[in-house]
C-alpha positions in Angstrom: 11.1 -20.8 -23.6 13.6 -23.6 -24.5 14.7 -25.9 -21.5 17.8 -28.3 -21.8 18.1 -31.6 -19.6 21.5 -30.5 -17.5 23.5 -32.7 -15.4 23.6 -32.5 -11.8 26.5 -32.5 -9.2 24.3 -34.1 -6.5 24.1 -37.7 -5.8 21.6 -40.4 -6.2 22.0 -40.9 -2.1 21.1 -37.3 -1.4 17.6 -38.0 1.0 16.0 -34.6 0.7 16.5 -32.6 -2.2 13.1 -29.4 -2.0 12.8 -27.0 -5.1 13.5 -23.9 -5.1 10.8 -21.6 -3.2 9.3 -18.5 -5.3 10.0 -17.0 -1.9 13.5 -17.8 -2.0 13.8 -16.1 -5.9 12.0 -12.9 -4.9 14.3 -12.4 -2.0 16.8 -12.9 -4.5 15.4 -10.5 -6.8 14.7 -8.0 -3.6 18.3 -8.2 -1.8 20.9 -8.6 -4.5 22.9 -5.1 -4.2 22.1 -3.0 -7.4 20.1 -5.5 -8.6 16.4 -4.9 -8.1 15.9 -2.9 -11.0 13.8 -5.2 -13.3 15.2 -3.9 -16.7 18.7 -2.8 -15.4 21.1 -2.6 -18.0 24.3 -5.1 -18.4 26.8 -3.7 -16.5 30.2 -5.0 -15.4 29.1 -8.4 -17.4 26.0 -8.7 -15.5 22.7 -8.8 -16.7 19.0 -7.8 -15.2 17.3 -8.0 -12.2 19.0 -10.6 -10.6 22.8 -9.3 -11.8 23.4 -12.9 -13.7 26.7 -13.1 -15.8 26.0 -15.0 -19.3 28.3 -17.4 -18.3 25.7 -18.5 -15.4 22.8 -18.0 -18.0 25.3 -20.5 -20.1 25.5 -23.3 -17.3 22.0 -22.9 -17.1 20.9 -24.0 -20.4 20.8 -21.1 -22.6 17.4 -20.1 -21.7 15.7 -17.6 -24.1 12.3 -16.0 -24.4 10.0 -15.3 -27.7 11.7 -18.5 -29.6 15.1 -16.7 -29.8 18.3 -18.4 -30.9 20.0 -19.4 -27.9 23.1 -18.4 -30.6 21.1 -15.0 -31.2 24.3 -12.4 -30.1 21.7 -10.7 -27.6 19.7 -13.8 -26.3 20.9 -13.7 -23.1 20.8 -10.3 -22.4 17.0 -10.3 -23.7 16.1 -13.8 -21.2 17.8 -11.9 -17.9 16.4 -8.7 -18.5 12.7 -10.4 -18.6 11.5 -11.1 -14.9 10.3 -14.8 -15.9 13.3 -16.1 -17.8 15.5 -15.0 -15.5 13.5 -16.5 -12.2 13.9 -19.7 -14.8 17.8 -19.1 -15.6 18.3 -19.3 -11.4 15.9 -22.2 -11.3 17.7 -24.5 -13.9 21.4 -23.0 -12.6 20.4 -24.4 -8.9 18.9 -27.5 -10.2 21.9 -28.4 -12.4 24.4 -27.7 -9.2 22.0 -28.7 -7.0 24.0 -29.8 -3.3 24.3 -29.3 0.4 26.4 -26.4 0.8 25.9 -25.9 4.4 25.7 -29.9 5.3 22.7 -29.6 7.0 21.5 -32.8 5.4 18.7 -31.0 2.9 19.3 -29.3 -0.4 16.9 -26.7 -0.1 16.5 -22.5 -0.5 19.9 -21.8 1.7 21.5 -24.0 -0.6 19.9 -22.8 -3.2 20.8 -18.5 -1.9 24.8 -20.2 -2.0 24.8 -21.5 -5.2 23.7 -18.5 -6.6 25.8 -15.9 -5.0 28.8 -18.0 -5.1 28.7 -20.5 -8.1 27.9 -24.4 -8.1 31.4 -25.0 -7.2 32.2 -22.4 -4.7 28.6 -22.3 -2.7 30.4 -23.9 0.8 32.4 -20.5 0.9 30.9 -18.0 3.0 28.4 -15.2 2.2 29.1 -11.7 2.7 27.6 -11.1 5.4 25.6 -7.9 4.3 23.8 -9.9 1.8 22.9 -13.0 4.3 21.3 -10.6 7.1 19.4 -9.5 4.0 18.6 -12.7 2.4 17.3 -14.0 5.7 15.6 -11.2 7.2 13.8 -11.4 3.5 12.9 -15.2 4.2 12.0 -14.7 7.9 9.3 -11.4 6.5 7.8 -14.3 4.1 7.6 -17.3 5.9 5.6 -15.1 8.2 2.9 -13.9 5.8 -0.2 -15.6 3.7 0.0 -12.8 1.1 3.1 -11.3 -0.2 3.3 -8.9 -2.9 5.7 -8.3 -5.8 6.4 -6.3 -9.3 2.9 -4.8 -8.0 1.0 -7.7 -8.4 -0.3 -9.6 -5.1 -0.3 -13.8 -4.3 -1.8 -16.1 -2.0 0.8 -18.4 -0.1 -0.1 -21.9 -1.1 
């Protein structure tokens, strides 16, 4: 898998800037609408399990998986349509817009939720509210349990 250094929109001055959570991608992966699907088709310009345009797999660095072009004409469709890549497309898009879009003080996994539903320069817009209930009822459910399971495989919280 190739990764690119990206610039970031956040500032030096930013005091607490936390990863994204593996929780916060498989909620991602669980609540976006007609999305959960792991090798879903491109449709309407979006790609995979996590509905990601190519423009967004663009911004984040052109990810690709089995030492594919990122110029290969169906490199992007191959990275979001594989589970991993795509968990690392969302990963390098949030780092590279990586800001406080609720100004809560902390760049962290409801920053990281905005960003991704509504772009690194749209994320202080609103969610639909559909898709929050969902998103948080999702986060609530794992913050709550040692174990959690997903693609049919079972982890540990850490």
């Amino acid at each position: 898998m190739q990764f690119l250094a990206l610039p970031s929109l956040r500032s030096s001055t930013d005091s607490t800037i936390q990863p994204i959570s593996y929780d916060c991608l498989t909620c991602l992966y669980q609540t976006t609408p007609g999305c959960s699907n792991q090798h879903r088709p491109c449709l309407d310009n979006r790609c995979g399990p996590l509905c990601i345009t190519k423009a967004y797999w663009e911004d984040a660095g052109k990810l690709t998986i089995n030492n594919e072009k990122p110029s290969d004409p169906n490199a992007s469709v191959h990275c979001l349509n594989d589970q991993d890549c795509a968990f690392n497309v969302v990963k390098s898009y949030t780092q590279r817009f990586a800001q406080d879009c609720n100004n809560d003080g902390v760049i962290n996994d409801e920053d990281y939720v905005r960003i991704h539903h509504l772009g690194g320069y749209g994320c202080n817009g609103a969610l639909n509210s559909d898709n929050e209930r969902l998103i948080n009822t999702c986060m609530n459910q794992k913050k709550n349990k040692n174990h959690y399971s997903f693609a049919g495989r079972t982890f540990k919280k850490e």
